[in-house]
C-alpha positions as CSV (number, residue, x, y, z in Angstrom):
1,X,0.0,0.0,0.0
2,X,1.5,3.1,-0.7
3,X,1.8,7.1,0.1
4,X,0.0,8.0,-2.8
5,X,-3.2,5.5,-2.2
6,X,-6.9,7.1,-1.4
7,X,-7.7,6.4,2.7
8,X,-10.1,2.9,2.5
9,X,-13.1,3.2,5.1
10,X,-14.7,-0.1,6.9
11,X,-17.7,-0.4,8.5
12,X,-18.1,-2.1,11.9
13,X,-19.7,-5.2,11.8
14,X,-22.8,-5.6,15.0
15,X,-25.5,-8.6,15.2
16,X,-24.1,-9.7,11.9
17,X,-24.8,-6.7,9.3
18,X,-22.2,-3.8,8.5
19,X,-23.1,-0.4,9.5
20,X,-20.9,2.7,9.3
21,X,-21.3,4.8,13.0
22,X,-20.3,8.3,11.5
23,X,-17.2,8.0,14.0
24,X,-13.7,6.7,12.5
25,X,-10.4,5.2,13.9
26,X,-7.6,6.2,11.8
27,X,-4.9,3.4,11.1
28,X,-1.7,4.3,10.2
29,X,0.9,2.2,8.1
30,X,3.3,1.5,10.8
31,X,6.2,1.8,8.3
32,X,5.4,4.8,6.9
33,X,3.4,6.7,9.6
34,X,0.4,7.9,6.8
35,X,-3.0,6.8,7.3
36,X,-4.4,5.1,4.8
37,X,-7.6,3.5,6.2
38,X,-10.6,4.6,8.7
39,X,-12.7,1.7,10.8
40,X,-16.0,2.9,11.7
41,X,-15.9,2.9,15.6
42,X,-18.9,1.5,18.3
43,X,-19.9,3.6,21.2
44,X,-22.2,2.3,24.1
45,X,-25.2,2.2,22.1
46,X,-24.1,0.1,19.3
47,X,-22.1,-2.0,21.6
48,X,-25.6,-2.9,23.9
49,X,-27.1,-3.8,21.0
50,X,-24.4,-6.5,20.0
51,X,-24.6,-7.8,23.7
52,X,-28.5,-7.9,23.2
53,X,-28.0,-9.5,20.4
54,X,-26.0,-12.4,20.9
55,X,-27.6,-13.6,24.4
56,X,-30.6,-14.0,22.1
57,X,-28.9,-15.7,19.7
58,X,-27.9,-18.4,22.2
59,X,-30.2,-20.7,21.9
60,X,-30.1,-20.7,18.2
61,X,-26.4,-20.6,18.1
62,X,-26.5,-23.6,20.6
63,X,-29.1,-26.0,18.2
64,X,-26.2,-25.8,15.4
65,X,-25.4,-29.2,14.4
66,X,-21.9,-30.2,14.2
67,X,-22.0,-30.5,10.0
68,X,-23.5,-27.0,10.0
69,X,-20.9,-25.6,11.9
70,X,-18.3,-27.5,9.9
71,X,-20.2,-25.7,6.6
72,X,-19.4,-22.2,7.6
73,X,-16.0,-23.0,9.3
74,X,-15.0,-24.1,5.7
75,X,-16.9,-21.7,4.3
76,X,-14.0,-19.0,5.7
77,X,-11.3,-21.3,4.5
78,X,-11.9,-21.1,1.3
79,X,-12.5,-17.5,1.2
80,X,-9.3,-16.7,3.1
81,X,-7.7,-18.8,0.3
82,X,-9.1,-16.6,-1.7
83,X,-7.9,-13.3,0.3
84,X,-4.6,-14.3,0.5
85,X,-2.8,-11.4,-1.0
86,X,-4.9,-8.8,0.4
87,X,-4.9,-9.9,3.9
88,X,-0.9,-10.3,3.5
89,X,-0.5,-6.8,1.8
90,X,-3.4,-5.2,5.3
91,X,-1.4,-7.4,7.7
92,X,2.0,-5.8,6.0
93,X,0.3,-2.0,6.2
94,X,-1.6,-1.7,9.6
95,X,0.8,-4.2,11.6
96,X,4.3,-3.0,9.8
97,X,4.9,-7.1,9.8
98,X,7.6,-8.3,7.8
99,X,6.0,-10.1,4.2
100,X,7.3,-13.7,4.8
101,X,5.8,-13.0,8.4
102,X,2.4,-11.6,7.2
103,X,2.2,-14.4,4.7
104,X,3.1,-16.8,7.1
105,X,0.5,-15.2,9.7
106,X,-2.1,-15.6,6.7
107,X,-1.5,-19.3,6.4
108,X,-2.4,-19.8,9.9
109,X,-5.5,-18.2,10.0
110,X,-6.5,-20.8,7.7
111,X,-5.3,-23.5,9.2
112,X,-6.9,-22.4,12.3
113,X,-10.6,-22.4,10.8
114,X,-9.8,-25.4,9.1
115,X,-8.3,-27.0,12.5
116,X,-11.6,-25.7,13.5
117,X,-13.6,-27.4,11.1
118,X,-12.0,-30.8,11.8
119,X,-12.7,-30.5,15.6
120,X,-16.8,-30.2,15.8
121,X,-16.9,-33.4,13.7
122,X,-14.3,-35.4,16.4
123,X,-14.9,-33.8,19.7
124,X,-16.1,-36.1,22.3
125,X,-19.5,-34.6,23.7
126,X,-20.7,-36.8,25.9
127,X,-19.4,-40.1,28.4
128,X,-21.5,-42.3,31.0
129,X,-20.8,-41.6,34.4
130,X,-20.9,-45.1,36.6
131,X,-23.3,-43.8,40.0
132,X,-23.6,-47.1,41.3
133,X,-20.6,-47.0,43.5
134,X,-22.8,-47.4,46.7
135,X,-25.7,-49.5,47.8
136,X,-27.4,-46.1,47.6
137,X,-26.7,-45.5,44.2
138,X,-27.6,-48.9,42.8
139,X,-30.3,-48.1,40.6
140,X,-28.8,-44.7,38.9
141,X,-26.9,-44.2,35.9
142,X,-25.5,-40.9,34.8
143,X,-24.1,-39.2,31.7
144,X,-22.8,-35.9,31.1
145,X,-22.4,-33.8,27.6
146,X,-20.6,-30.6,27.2
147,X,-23.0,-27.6,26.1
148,X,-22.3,-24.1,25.1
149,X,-21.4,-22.0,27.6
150,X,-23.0,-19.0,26.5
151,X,-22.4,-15.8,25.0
152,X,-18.8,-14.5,25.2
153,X,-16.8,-11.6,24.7
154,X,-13.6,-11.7,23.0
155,X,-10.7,-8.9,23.2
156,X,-7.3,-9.2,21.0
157,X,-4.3,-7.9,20.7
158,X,-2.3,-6.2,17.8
159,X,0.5,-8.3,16.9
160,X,-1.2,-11.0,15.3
161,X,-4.7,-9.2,14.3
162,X,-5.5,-12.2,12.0
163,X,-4.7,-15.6,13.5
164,X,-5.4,-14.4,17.3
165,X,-8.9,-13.3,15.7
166,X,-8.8,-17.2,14.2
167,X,-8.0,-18.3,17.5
168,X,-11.1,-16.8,19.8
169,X,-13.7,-16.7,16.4
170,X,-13.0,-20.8,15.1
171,X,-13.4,-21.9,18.8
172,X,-16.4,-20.4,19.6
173,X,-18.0,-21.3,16.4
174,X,-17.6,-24.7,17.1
175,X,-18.4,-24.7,20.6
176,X,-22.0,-23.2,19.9
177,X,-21.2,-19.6,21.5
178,X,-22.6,-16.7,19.9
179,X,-19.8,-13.8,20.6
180,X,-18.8,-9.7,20.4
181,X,-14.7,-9.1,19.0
182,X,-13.0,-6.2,19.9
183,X,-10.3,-5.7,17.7
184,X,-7.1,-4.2,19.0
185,X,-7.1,-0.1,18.4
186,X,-4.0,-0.4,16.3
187,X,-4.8,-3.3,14.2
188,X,-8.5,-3.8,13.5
189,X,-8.9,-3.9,9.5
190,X,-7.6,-7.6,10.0
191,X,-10.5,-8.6,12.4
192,X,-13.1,-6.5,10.3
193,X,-11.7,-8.2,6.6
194,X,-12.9,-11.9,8.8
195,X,-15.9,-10.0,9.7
196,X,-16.4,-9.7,6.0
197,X,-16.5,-13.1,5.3
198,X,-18.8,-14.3,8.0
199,X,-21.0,-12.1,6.6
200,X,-21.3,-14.4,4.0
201,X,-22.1,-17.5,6.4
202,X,-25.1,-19.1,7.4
203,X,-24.7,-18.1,10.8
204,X,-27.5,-17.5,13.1
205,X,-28.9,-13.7,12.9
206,X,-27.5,-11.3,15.8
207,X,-24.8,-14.1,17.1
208,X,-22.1,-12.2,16.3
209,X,-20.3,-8.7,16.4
210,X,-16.8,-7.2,15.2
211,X,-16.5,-3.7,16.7
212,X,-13.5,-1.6,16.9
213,X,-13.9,0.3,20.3
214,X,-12.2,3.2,22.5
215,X,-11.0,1.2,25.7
216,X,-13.4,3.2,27.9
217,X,-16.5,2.0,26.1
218,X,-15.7,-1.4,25.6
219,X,-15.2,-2.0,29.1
220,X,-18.5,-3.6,29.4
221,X,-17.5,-6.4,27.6
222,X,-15.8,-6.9,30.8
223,X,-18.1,-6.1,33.7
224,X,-21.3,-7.2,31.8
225,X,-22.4,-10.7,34.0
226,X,-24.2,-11.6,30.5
227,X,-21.4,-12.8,29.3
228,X,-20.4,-16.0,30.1
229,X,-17.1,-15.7,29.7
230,X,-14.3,-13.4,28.9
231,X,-11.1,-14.5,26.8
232,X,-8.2,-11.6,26.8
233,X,-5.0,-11.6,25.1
234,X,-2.7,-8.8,25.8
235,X,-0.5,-7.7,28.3
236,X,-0.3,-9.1,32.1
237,X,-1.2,-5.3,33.9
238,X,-4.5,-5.0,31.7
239,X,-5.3,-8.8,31.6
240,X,-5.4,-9.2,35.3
241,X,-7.1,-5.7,35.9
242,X,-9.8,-7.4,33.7
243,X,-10.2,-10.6,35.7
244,X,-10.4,-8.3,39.1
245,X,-13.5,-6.7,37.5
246,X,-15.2,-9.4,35.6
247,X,-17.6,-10.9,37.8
248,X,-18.9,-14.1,37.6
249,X,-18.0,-15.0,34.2
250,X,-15.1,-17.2,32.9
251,X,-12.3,-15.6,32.0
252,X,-9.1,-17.2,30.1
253,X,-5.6,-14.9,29.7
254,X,-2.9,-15.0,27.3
255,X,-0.5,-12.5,28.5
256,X,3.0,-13.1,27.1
257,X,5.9,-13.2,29.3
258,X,10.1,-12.9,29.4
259,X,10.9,-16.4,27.0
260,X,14.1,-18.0,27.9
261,X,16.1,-20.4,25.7
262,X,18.4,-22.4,27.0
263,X,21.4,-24.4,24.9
264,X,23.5,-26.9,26.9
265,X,26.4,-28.1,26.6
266,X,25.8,-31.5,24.5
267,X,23.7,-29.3,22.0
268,X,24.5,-29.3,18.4
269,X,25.3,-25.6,17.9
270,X,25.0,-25.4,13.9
271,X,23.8,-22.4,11.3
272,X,20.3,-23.7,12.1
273,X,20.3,-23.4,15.8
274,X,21.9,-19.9,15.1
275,X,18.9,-19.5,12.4
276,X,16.7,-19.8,14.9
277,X,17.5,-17.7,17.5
278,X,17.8,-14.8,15.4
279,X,14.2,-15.3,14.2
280,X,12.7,-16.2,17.5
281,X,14.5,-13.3,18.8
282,X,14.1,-10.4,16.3
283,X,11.3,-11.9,14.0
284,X,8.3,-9.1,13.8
285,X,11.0,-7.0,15.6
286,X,10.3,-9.1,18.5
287,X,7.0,-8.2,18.9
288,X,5.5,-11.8,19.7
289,X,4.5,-12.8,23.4
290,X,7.0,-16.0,22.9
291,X,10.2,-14.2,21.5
292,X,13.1,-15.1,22.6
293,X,14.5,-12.4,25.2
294,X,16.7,-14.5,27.5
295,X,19.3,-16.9,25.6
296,X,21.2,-19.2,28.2
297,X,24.2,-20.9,27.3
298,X,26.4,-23.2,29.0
299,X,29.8,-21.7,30.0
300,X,31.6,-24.2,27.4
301,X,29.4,-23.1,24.5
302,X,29.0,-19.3,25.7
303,X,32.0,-17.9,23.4
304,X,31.3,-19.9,20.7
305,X,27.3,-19.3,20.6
306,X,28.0,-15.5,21.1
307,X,30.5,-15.1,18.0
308,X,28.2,-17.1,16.2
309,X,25.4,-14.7,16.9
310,X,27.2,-11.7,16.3
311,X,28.7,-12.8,13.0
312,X,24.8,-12.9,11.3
313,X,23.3,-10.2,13.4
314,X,25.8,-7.8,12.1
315,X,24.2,-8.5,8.6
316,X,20.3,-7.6,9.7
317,X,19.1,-4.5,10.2
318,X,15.4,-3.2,10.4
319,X,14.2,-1.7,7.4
320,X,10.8,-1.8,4.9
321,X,8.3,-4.6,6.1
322,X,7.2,-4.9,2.4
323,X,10.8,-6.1,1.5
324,X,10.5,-9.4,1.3
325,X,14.2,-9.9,2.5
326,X,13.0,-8.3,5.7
327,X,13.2,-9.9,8.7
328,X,12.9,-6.7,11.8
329,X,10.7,-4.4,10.9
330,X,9.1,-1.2,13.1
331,X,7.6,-1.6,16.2
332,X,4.3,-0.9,16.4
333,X,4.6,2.5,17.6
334,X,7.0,5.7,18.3
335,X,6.2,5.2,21.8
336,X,6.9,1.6,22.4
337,X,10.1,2.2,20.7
338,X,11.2,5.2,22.9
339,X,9.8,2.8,26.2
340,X,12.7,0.0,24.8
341,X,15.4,2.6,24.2
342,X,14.9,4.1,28.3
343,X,15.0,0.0,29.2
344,X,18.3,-0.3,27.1
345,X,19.7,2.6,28.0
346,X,18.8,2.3,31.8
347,X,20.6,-1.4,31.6
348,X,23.6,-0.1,30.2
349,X,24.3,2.7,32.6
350,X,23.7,0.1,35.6
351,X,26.7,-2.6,33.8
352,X,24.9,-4.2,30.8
353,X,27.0,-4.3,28.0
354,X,25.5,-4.1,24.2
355,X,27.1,-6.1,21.9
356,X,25.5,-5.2,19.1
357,X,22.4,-2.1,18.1
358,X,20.8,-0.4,20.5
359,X,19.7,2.3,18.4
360,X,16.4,3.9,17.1
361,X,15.3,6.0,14.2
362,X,11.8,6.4,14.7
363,X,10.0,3.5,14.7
364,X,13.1,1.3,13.5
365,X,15.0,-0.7,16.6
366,X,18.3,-1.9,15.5
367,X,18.5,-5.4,16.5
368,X,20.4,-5.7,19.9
369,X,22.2,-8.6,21.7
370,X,22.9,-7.6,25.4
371,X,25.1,-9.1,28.4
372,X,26.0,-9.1,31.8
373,X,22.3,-7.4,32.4
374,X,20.9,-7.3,36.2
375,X,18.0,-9.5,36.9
376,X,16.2,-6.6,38.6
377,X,16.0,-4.5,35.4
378,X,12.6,-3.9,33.2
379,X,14.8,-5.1,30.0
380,X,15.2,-8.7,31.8
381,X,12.3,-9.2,34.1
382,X,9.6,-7.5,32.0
383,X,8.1,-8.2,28.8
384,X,10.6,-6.1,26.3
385,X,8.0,-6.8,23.3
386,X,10.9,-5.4,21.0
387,X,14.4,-6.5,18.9
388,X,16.6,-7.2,21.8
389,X,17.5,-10.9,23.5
390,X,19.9,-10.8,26.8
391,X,23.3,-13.1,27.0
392,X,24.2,-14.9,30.0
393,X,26.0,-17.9,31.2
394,X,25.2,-21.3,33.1
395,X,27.3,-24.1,34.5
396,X,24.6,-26.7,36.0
397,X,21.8,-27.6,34.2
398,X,19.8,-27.2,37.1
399,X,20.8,-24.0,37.6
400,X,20.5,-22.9,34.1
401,X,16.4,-24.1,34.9
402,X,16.6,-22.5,38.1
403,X,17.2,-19.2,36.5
404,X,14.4,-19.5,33.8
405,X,12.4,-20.1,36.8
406,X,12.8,-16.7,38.4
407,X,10.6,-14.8,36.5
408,X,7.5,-13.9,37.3
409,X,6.1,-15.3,33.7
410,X,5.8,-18.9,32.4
411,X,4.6,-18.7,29.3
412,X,6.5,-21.4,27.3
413,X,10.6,-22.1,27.5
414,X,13.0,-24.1,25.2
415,X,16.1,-27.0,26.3
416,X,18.6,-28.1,23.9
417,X,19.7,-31.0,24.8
418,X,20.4,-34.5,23.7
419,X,19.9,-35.8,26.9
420,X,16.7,-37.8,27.4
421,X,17.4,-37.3,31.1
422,X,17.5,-33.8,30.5
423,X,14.6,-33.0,28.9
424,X,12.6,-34.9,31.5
425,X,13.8,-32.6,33.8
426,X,13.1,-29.7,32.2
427,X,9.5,-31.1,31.3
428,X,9.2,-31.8,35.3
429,X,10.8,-28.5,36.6
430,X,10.0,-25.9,34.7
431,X,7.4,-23.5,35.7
432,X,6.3,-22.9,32.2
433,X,2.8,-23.5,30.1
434,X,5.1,-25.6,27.7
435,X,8.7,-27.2,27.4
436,X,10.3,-26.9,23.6
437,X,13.3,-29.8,23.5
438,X,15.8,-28.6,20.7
439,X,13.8,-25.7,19.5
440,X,13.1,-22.3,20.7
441,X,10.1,-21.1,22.8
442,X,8.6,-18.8,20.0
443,X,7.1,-22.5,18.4
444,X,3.9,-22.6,18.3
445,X,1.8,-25.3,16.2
446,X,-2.1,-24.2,16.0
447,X,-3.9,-27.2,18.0
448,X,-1.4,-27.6,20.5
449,X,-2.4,-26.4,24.4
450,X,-0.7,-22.9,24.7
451,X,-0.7,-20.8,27.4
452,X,1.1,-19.7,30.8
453,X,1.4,-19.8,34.5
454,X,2.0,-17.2,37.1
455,X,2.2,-14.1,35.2
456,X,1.4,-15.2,31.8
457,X,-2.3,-15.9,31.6
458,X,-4.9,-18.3,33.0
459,X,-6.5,-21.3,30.5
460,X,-5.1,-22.6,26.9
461,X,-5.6,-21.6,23.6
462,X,-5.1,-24.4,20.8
463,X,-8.6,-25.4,19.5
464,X,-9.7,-28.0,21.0
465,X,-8.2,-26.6,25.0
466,X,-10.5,-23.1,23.6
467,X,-13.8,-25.1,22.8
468,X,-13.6,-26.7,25.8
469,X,-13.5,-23.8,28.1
470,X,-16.3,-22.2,25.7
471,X,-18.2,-25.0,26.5
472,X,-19.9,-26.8,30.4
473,X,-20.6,-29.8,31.4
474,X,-24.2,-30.9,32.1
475,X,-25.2,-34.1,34.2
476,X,-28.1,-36.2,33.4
477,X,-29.1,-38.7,36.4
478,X,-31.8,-41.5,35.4
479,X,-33.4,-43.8,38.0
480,X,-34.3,-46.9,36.9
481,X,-37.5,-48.0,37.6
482,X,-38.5,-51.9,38.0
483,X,-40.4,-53.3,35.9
């Protein structure tokens, strides 16, 4: 998209139909700072009528049979198939995401609807419960099946505005739950371009919104005790505000976290582990809630894992997001940028050294390597969202886990190791939501459980983990009678 193109206006999408509100959202290209779209915004009149809306809708939305569900699931594959180009080219514009990322990003949003597709057909609704464990109980048999839970609210974040969509839209689809989006603020064409689509489904009438929102008015998607349950992905300080004030719904948090790597000594330290790194660390200029922002390395591998590093981050700089030889490209904002700089800065004055970047032209971040940084410093205990990862060395490979264990996040964590013994321990010792063995933690595969402990969020994404919290269990107890 570029300087010279006319600003493109979406409408909001509320109880299924698109309407324009006469109030618009600018979005920018994060690349070059122009706006070249408007998003029709909700305020608290449109945004009661979605919630009215979809608690109708529940009981419709619930009598869906699983084929019909599986019909407009695939339904959105084959249009995003379609869309492919022009959900790269948005994803490229309002996200400033590299191309092979945003093309990447693309492919997963349709693997997510079509994971989605595949579940309602093989999800197991229903077991019999034996009751007759007492003398009381003799004559009573029991079964339970999983129901819709309800109406829900769903609120996600910018740095993957298309498949973390996928991720809260698929599930509740094929759990039965009619649902309001809110798009994140700085990314919401992607979210409204999905919206589109389902427009074209058989879904029931009024069970489902997409509305961009200011913050202030959306918060009633999470105080309103309608909703059965709230699902959040952002950062830990909002996320955990949100459960405080939600009431008695459900809530489920993704909310990102510190990622740790850590390489010991019997690991196979090649091109591609080197490869890897430097994506998982700088990829989307690190702007992905499993980058990798603390690399440890075992004292007899630390030199040679550091030269290695240096040696191919000296050839990547941040630049163009529609290159496709781009790798870093801008953060999402000026001020996100500036908040890095003040963390880097702040590290180096108290000992860190920087090994490599640590520069900024506007919303460009020069990839950085750091070492010798203090535990107690934002750049290593918080969330840096941004191109940097953080050097240091282990001896023990228990105390190599020990450290990853320190931080107040647990969101996922990578070992390489050849040791079988090893990566049990890891598996059994870290305080993580998942253990990578001989890859990084930024791996993610669509239906796997993901999520974190402690700081990082509350519940699993993944398809089938997401349907299941969208969804209750309901007893039936039957008395027999004698003949």
């Amino acid at each position: 998209m570029s300087d010279t193109q006319s600003v493109v206006d979406y409408p909001l999408y509320v109880a299924g139909k698109a309407i324009t509100t006469g109030q618009w959202l600018e979005v920018q290209n994060k690349y070059q700072g122009t706006t070249f779209a408007r998003v029709a915004l909700a305020d608290a009149k449109v945004l009661e009528k979605a919630i009215a809306a979809s608690v109708k809708a529940e009981a419709e939305m619930a009598a869906l049979k699983p084929f019909q569900k599986q019909q407009i699931l695939l339904h959105c594959v084959k249009r995003f198939n379609e869309l492919r180009d022009e959900l790269t080219e948005i994803l490229i514009a309002e996200g400033g995401k590299p191309r092979g990322a945003a093309s990447a990003e693309v492919e997963r949003l349709i693997n997510t609807f079509q994971l989605a597709a595949d579940a309602v057909t093989q999800l197991d609704d229903g077991r019999v419960l034996p009751l007759a464990v007492t003398p009381a109980a003799a004559r009573y048999r029991g079964m339970v099946k999983q129901v819709p839970i309800g109406a829900v609210s769903l609120i996600s974040p910018f740095n993957f505005p298309l498949n973390l969509v996928a991720h809260k839209i698929a599930p509740a689809i094929a759990a039965g739950c009619p649902f309001v989006l809110k798009p994140a603020s700085l990314t919401p064409i992607s979210a409204l371009k999905i919206a589109e689509v389902l427009a074209e489904t058989d879904l029931p009438k009024g069970s489902w919104s997409v509305l961009p929102c200011e913050r202030q008015a959306a918060d009633i998607l999470v105080t309103d005790d309608r909703f059965k349950l709230l699902s959040f992905t952002g950062s830990d300080q909002v996320g955990w505000d949100m459960k405080a004030r939600a009431g008695r719904k459900k809530v489920t948090l993704e909310l990102g976290g510190n990622a740790a790597v850590m390489i010991d000594a019997d690991a196979v330290v090649d091109d591609a582990l080197i490869d890897r790194l430097i994506g998982a660390a700088y990829g989307h200029a690190g702007q992905i809630c499993i980058s990798v922002q603390r690399i440890l390395i075992h004292a007899d591998l630390y030199a040679d894992v550091k030269k290695r590093l240096l040696a191919k981050l000296k050839k990547i700089k941040a630049d163009d997001p529609a290159l496709s030889t781009t790798l870093v490209g801008p953060m999402i904002k000026a001020a996100e940028a500036v908040r890095l700089k003040k963390w880097i800065d702040k590290a180096e004055k108290k000992g860190a050294k920087i090994l490599l970047g640590g520069n900024l032209q506007g919303v460009l971040f020069e990839p950085t390597l750091l070492e010798n940084v203090d535990a107690k410093l934002e750049i290593y205990k918080d969330e840096a969202f941004g191109p940097v990862a953080i050097l240091e060395k282990y001896k023990e490979f228990e105390q190599g886990i020990a450290t990853i264990n320190q931080s107040r996040f647990g969101l996922q964590a990578g070992v390489y190791t050849q040791n079988l013994n090893k990566m049990l321990y890891a598996w059994d010792h870290l305080h993580v939501g998942g253990v990578i063995i001989n890859d990084v933690p930024t791996f993610r595969v669509d239906n796997m459980p993901y999520g974190g402990v402690k700081d990082s969020g509350l519940g699993r994404e993944g398809i089938h983990s997401a349907i299941r919290d969208m969804q209750e269990e309901r007893l039936l107890v039957i008395k027999e009678t004698q003949a």
